[in-house]
N, C-alpha and C positions, 0 to 999 in steps of 0.2 A: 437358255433358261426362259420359261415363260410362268407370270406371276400375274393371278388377278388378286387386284385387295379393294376389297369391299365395294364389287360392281355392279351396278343396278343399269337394267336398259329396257324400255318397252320397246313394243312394235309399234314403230310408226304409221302402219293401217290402222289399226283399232285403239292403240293405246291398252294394250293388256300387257304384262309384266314378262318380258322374256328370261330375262336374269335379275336375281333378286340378293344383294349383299352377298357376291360370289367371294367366297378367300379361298385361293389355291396356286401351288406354287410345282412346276412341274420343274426338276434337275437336268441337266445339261446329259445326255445319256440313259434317260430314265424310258422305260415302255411303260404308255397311262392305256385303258382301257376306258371310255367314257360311256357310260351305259345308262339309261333311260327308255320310259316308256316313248312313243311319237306325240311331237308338243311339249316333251320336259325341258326344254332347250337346248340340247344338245348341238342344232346347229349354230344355233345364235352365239353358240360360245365357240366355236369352229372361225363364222363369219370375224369376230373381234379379232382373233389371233391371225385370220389376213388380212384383216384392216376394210373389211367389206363395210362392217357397221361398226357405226359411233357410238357409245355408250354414254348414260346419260350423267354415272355419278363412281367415280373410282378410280382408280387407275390399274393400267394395264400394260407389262412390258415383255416387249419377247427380244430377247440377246439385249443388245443396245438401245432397243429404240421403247419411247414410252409411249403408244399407242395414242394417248389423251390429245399428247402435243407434236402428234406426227404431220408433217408437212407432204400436202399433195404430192410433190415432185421427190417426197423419199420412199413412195410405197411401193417403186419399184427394185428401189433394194434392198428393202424388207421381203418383198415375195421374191427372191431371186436364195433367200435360205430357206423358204419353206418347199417341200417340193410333195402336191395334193394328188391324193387320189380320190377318186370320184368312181360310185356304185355306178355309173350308166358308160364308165369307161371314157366315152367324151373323145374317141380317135376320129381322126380326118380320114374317111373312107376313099378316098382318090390319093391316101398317099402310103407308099408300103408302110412296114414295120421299121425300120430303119429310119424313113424320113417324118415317121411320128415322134421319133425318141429325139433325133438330131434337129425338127423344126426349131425348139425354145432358143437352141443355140445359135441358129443362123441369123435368128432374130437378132442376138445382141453381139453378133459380125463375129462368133469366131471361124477360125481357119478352119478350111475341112479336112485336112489331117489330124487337127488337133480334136475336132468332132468325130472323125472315124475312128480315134480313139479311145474316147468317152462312149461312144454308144455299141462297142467292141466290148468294152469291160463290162455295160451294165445288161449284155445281151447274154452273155457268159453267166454273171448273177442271177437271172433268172431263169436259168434255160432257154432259149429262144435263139441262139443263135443259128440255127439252120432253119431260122423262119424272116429272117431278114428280107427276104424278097416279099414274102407274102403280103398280100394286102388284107387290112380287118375282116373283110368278109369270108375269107380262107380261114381263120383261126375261130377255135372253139372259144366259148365263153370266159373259161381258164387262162386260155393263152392270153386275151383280149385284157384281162385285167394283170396279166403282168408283162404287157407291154406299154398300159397305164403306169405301173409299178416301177418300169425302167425309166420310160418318161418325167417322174417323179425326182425318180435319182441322178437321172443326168448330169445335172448342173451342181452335183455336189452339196447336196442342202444341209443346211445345218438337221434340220426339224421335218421328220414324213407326217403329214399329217393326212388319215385316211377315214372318208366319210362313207360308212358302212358297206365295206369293201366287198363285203360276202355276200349284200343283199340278193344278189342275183344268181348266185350260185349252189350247189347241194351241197351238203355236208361234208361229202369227202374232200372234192375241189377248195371249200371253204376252209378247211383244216388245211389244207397244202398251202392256200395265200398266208395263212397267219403264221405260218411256218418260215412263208419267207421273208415275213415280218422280220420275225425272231433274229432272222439271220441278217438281216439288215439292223438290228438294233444292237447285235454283236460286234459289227463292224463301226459301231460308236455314232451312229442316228439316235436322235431322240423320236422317239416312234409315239404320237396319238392316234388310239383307233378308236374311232364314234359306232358303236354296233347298239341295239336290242338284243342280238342273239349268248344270251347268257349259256346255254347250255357249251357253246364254241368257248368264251370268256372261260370257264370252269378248267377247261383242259390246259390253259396255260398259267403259267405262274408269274403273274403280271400284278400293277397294282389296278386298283378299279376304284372309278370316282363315280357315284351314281348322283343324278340330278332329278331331281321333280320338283315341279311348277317354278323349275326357275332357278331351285336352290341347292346347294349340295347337299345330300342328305345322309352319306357316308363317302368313306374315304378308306379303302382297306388296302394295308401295304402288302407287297408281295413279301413269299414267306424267305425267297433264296435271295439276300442283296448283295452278288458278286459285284465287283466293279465291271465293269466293260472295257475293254481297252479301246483309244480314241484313236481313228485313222480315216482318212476320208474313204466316202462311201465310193466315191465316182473315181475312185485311183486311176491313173495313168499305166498302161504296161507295154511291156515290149512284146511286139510284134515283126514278123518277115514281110520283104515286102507285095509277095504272094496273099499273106493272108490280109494286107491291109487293102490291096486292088479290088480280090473277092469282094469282099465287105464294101467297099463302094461302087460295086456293082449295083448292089439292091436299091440307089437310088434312085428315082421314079428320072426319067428320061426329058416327060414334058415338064415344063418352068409351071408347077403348080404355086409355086410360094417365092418371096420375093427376098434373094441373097441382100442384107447391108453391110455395106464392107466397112473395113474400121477394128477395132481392138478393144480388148475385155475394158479398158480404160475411161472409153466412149460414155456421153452418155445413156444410161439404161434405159431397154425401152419396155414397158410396162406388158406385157403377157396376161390380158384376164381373163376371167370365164368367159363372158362375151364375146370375145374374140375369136376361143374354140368354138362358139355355139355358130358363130357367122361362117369359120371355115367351116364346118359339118353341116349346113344349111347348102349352101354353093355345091356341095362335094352331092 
């Protein structure tokens, strides 16, 4: 669940209004469509729900935690349920497909059977599985954002939340990702997508929250409100032990990224943008 009530936040550059007395409450399962023009706040309200930026006046909570009175040392099990996609993709070009989707994991020490796993099932979800070797530069623009897409769902997130996922793509391509939105929001994800592109938005039956200068300015429910049935997204499945050897094949050979051993219990170590921006700087 994520719920803003009555939030007000400037930009800390200038002091202009980024959110302005936001009330909105998104359901555990629900697909929200967030649509604005560029500058109606769309990201700012993206940023709050990771906990990137602080809000000036409201409160704000997503599952358990209340944003307002979040503690430094819990924001990283707060982003450990959200799982982002990002328009410019944001992969580690020195590492295959495989080792992009599996990096978040190793980070936080799990085992690599239980990772070859997880990143076996979400390679299957998006089609991609006979691109596990490949490195980003091998895959088209499509594949490239849904091995963002797999990376997202790895770690089993409560919440996808994706920041104008189409920007960079045509329309048909653009229609296939939100497609597999869809079917990620079937599988009992709570799916927000940040987009402009209304005419994409139209074609699906979704709810849509539009924002300008800050404020919501409608809120229009979708017309079909099935329930969704809840099951995690990053399921576990059985496998031979043929096909689990394949699949750890396509791990990159030289020590690009740094194994921490230990158990999901440990504690979490925080995964942020920066981080990706530093590996793909080096790469």
């Amino acid at each position: 669940m994520i719920e803003f009530r009555n939030v007000s936040m400037k930009y800390k550059t200038n002091g202009a209004v980024a959110l302005d007395k936001v009330n909105v409450k998104i359901n555990d399962g629900e697909f929200v469509f967030i649509v604005g023009a560029s500058g109606a706040g769309k990201s700012s309200f993206l940023n709050v729900i990771m906990g990137q930026e602080k809000i000036d006046s409201g409160e704000v909570y997503v599952n358990s935690y209340n944003l307002r009175k979040i503690k430094k040392r819990e924001l990283p099990y707060l982003r450990r349920m959200l799982g982002i996609v990002f328009q410019d993709f944001r992969l580690i070009p020195k590492m295959t497909v495989y080792d992009n989707i599996a990096f978040a994991l190793r980070v936080i020490g799990m085992g690599e059977r239980k990772i070859t796993k997880r990143v076996r099932y979400v390679l299957k979800l998006v089609d991609l599985s006979e691109k596990a070797k490949n490195f980003p530069h091998q895959l088209s623009q499509g594949e490239r954002q849904r091995v963002a897409i797999a990376r997202a769902l790895v770690n089993n997130p409560a919440v996808i939340i994706a920041d104008e996922p189409t920007g960079n793509l045509d329309p048909v391509l653009s229609g296939e990702i939100m497609s597999l939105f869809d079917k990620i929001n079937a599988l009992g994800a709570t799916v927000v997508v940040v987009t402009h592109d209304l005419e994409l938005v139209r074609q699906f039956d979704h709810r849509i929250v539009t924002i300008e200068n800050g404020r919501i300015v409608s809120d229009i429910p979708a017309k079909a409100s099935a329930e969704q049935p809840v099951k995690a997204v990053a399921e576990e499945s059985e496998e031979s032990d043929a096909e689990e050897a394949e699949l750890e094949d396509a791990q990159t050979s030289d020590e690009e990224y740094i194994e921490i051993q230990g158990d999901e219990d440990d504690e979490a170590i925080d995964i942020d943008i920066d981080e990706i921006k530093e590996s793909m700087q080096e790469g």
